[in-house]
C-alpha positions in Angstrom: 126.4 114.6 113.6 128.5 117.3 113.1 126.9 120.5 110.9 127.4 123.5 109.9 124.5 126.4 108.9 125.3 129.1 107.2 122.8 131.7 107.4 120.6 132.6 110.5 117.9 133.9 108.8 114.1 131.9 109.2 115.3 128.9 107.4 118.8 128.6 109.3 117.0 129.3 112.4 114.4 126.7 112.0 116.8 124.3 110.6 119.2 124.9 113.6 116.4 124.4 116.1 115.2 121.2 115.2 118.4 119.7 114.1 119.5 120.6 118.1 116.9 119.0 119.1 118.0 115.4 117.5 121.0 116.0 119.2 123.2 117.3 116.3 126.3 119.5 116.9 125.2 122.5 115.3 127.4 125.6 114.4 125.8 128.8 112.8 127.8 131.0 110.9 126.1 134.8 109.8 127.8 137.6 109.1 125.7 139.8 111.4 126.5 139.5 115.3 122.7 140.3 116.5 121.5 137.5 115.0 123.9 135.3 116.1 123.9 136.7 119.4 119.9 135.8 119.6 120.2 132.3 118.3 122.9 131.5 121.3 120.7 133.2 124.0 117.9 131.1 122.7 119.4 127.5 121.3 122.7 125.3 122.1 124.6 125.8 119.3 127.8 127.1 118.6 128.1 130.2 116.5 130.8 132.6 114.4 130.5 135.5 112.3 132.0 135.8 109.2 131.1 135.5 105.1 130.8 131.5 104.9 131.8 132.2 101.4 135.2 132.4 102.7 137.2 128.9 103.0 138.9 130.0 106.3 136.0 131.2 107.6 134.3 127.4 107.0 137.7 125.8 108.3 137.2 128.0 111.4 133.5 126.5 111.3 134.9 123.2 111.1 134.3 122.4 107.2 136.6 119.8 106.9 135.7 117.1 109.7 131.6 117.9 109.2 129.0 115.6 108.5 126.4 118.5 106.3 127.1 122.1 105.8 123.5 123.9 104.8 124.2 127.1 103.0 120.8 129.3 103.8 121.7 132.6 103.2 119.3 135.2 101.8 121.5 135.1 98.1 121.3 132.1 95.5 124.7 132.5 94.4 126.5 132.8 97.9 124.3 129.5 99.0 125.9 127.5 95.6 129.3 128.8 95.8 129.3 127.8 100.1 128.5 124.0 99.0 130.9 123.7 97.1 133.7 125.3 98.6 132.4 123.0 101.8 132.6 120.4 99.5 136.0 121.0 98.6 137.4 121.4 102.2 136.3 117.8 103.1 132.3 118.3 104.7 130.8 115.1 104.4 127.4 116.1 102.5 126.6 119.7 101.1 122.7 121.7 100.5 122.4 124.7 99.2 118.9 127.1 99.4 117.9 128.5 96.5 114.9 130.7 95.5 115.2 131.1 91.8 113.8 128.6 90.0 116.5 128.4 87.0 119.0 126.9 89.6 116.5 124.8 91.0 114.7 123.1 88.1 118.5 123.2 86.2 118.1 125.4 83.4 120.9 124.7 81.2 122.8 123.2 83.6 122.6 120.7 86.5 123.8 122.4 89.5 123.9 119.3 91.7 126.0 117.2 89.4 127.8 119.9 87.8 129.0 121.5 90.8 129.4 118.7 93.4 126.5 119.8 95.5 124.3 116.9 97.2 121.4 118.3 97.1 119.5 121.6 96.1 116.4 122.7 98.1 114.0 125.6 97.2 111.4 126.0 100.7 109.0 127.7 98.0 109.0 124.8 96.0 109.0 122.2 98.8 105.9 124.5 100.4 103.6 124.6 96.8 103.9 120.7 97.1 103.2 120.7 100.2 100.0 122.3 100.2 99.3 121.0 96.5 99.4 117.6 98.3 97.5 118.7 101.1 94.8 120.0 98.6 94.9 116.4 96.8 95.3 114.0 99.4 97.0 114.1 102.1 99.0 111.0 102.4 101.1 111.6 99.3 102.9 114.0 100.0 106.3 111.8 101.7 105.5 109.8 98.2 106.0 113.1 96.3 108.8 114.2 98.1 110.5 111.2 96.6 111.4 112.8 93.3 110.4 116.2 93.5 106.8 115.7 93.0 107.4 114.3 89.3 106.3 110.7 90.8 102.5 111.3 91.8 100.1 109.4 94.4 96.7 109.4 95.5 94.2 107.4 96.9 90.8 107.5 95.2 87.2 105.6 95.7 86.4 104.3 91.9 83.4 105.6 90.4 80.3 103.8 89.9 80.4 104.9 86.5 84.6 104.0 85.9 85.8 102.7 83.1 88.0 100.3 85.3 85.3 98.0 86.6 85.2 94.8 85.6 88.7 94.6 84.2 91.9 93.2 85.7 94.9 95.1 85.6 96.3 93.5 82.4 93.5 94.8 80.3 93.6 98.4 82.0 95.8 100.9 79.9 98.0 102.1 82.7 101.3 103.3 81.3 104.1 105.4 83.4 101.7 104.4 86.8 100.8 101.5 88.6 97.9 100.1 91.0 99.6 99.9 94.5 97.1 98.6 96.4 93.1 98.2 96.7 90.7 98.4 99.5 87.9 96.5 99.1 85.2 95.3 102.0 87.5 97.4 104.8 90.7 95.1 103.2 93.5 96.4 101.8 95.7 94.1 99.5 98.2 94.5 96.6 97.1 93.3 93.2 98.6 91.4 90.7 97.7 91.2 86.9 94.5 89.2 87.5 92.9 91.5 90.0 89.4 92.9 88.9 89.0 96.5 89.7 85.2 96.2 91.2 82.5 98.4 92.2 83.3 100.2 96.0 87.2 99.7 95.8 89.1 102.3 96.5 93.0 102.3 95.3 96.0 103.6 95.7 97.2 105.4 92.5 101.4 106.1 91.5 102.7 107.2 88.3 104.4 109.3 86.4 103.5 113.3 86.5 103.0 113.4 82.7 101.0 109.6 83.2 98.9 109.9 85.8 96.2 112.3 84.5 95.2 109.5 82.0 95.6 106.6 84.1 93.0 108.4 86.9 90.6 108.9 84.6 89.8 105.2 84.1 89.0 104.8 87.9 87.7 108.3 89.0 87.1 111.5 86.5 85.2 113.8 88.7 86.0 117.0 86.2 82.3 117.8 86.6 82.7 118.7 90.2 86.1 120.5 89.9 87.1 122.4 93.3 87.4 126.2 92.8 90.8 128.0 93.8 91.7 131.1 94.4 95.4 132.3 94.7 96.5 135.7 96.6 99.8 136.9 95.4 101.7 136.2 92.3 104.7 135.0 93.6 107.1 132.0 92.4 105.3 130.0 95.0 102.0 130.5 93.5 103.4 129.6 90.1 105.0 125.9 91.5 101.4 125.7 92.9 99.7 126.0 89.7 101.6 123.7 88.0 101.2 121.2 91.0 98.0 121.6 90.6 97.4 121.4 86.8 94.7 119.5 85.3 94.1 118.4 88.3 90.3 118.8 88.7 90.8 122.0 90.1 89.9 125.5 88.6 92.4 128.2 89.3 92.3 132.0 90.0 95.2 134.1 90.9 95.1 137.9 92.1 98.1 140.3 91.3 98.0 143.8 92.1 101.3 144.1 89.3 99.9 144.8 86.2 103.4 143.9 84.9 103.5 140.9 86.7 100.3 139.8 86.0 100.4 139.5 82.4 103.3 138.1 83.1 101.8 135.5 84.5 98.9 135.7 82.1 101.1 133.9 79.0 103.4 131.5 81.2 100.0 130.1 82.9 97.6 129.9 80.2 95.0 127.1 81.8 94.8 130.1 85.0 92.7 133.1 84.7 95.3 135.7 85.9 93.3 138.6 87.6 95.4 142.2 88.1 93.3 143.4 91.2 93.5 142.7 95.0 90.9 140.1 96.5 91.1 141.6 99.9 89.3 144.8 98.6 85.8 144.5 99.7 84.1 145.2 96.3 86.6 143.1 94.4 85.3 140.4 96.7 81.7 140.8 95.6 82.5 141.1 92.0 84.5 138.6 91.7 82.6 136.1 94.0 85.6 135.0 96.6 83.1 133.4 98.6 81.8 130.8 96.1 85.7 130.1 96.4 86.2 126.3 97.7 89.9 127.0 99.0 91.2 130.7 99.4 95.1 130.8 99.5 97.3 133.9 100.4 101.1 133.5 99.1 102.3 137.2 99.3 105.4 137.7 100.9 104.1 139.9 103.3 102.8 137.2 106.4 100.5 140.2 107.9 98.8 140.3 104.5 98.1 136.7 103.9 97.2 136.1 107.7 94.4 139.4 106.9 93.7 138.1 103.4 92.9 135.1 104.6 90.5 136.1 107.9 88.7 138.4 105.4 87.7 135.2 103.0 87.1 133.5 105.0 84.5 136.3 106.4 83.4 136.1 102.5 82.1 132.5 102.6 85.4 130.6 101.5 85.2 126.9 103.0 89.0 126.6 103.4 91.3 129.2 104.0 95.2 128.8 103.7 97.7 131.6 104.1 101.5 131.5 104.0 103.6 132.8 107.0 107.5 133.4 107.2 107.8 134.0 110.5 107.1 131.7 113.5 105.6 134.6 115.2 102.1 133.6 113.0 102.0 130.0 112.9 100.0 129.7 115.8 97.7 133.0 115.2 97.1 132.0 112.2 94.8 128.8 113.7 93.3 130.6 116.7 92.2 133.7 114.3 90.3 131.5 112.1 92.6 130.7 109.6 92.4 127.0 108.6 96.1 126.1 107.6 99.1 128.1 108.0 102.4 126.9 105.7 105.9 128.0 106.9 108.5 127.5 104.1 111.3 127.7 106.8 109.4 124.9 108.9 109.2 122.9 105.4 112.7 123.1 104.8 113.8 122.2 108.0 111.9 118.7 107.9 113.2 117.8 104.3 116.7 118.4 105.9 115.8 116.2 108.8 114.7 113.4 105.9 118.0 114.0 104.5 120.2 112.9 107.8 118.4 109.8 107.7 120.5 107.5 105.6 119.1 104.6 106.4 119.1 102.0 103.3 115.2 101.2 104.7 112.9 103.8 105.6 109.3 103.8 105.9 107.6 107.3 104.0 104.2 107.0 104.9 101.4 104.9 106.4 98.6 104.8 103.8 94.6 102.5 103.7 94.3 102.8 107.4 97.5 101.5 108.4 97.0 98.7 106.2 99.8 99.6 103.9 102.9 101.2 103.9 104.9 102.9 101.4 108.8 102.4 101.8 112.1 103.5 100.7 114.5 101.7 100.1 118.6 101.8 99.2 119.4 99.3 96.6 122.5 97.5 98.1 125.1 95.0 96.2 124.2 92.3 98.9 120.3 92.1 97.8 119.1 89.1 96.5 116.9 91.6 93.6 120.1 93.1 92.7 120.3 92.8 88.8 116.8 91.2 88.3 114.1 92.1 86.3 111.1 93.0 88.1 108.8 90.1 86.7 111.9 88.1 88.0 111.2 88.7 91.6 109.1 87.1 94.3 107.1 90.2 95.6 103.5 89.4 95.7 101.2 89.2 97.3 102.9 91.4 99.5 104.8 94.2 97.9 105.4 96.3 94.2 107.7 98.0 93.3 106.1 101.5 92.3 108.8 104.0 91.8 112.9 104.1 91.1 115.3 107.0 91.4 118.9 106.9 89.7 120.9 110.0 89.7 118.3 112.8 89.5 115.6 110.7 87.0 112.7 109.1 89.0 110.3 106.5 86.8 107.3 104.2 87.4 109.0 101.0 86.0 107.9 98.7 84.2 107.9 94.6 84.6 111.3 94.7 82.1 113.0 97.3 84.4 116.3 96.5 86.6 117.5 97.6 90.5 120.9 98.4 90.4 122.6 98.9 93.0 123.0 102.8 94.3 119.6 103.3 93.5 116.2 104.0 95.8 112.8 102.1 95.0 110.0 103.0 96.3 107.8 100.0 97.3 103.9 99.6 98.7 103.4 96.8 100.6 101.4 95.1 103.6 102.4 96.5 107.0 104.2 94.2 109.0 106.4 92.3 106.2 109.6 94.8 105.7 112.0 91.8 106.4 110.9 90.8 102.9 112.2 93.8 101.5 115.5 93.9 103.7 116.7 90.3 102.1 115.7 91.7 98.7 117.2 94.7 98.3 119.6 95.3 101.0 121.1 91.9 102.0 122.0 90.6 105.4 123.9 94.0 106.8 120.4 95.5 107.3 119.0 92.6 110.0 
């Protein structure tokens, strides 16, 4: 494919780099000649200075025959108005980095669809899901990435006190989510409406982000042994993160040296106790008890401070320690200093563009209950047989559900009465091996 970056700071770089390596004709535009100067001593790409604001300048890039122009400048406002000149000069597919968060959760307006850009990505968003995910389980976090993390997943053992024992999943009161699979005796299989939920299973849990809370409850509420956080920095990432991580069994503390900015933070984040002191300082430590801490994160925007931050807590007594880091040049310290898990927005960003590329109209997300089941995307097409149907209509059991739909930019747990139409992506769970089901289904013969 044939795209252009525009920006060579830490995402453009990153993005360029492991786009080259898929063997994608990559051109970088910057406005500043050193950087572009380093990225061709160091990469096989093409490059040209010049504001990719500029419609001649894209031309020059060559806008109008591309496949994807990323706009990844430093600026919010150049990045948006790049797409959609791109978009107007004939590039294929348009993305456009942002940072502030009223362009990316579409306050008063709707960016995308308003302005003709494909898609909007925010690394400091993508990141606080990323590690919110990682916090919560793992496996979830391609399932997340389905719909902004407003569809939710986890897989949980059920209680030996649950409320869910004993009843099948008709009786359970499971509204906005559904029970994707269960394990039971080393097995993993999907249920139906007459499966018993029994003693020792362990599921797989998707709904709804305003659902799910409820729905978890009846199979594992474990808010008596909530795991203790503390957050370094006050930053928008550390705000996403919050909120991903809200209600969530999890008790929050964030650290801001600001005063401003930490009452700030005080009234928009009212179930976090909003500290205005710095955690690093060794009697602030002791006061405050960092080391009963189960997971220390540092999400400044200064990587030096959140690699130190993060040594020193982990010097406190902290189990897990997590810092943040910009720049490649820390990724690896990070692990061999002591540091437990190192994020790198840039790096996050550059694998949700990769996802992007892949259009495929089947793609398997993630491989979940010990490679028992697999959770699949899929690209409703007019040749599926499911095209039109109602859910209870269709022949998917015992060996798929359908746990999630996106049309346009609203994603839903459906419900047995809901539709596929075509142009839109389900999210199925299913055994691992039977994917030709979902081909006839969905896509129709064109996919084979």
């Amino acid at each position: 494919m044939n795209i252009i970056i525009c920006g060579a700071g830490q995402v453009g770089t990153h993005a360029a780099e492991a786009l080259a390596q898929d063997d994608h004709e990559i051109t970088v535009v910057d406005r500043d000649p050193e950087r572009l100067r380093s990225i061709s001593d160091t990469m096989d790409v093409a490059v040209l200075c010049g504001n990719c604001a500029e419609a001649e300048v894209l031309r020059e890039a060559g806008g109008e025959d591309a496949d994807m122009l990323l706009a990844a400048t430093p600026i919010d406002e150049v990045n948006l108005l790049t797409a959609v000149v791109a978009g107007k000069i004939g590039t294929s597919k348009t993305i456009a980095r942002v940072h502030h968060g009223a362009y990316f959760d579409n306050r008063g307006l709707n960016y995308e669809l308003d302005l003709g850009i494909d898609r909007l990505i925010c690394p400091e968003y993508s990141t606080a899901l990323e590690i919110a995910s990682n916090l919560r389980n793992p496996g979830s976090l391609a399932v997340e990435n389905f719909a902004r993390g407003t569809i939710q997943m986890q897989q949980l053992p059920v209680a030996n006190d649950a409320t869910a024992i004993g009843k099948s999943l008709s009786q359970l009161a499971l509204a906005g989510t559904r029970l994707a699979a269960i394990t039971r005796n080393r097995e993993a299989f999907i249920p139906d409406a007459s499966s018993v939920v029994q003693r020792g299973d362990t599921v797989i849990l998707v709904g709804n982000e305003a659902d799910f809370l409820e729905a978890r409850k009846q199979f594992h509420d474990d808010k008596a042994g909530r795991r203790r956080i503390v957050l370094m920095g006050g930053t928008p990432m550390a705000v996403w993160l919050c909120r991903k991580l809200r209600d969530r069994n999890f008790s929050i503390r964030l650290f801001e040296i600001n005063r401003r900015r930490a009452e700030e933070l005080a009234e928009k984040l009212d179930w976090v106790t909003v500290l205005q002191a710095d955690p690093t300082q060794r009697d602030v430590g002791v006061e405050e008890h960092i080391g009963q801490a189960d997971v220390f994160i540092a999400l400044r925007n200064a990587d030096e401070q959140n690699i130190i931050a993060s040594v020193l807590a982990k010097t406190f007594g902290v189990t897990m320690v997590i810092a943040v880091a910009h720049s490649s040049t820390y990724l690896d310290l990070g692990y061999h200093i002591g540091v437990d898990r190192v994020f790198s927005p840039s790096r996050v960003a550059a694998k949700e563009i990769q996802r992007m590329l892949d259009e495929g109209p089947l793609r398997k997300l993630e491989t979940l209950a010990d490679g028992v089941v697999d959770a699949y995307q899929v690209r409703v097409r007019i040749e599926g047989e499911a095209v039109g149907r109602k859910l209870k209509e269709i022949k998917l059991s015992p060996n798929w559900i359908v746990t999630a739909i996106r049309r346009g930019d609203r994603a839903w747990v459906p419900g047995a009465d809901d539709a596929l139409e075509v142009g839109d992506t389900a999210l199925l769970v299913g055994r691992h091996g039977t994917e030709q089901q979902l081909k006839r289904l969905f896509i129709g013969d064109r996919a084979g």
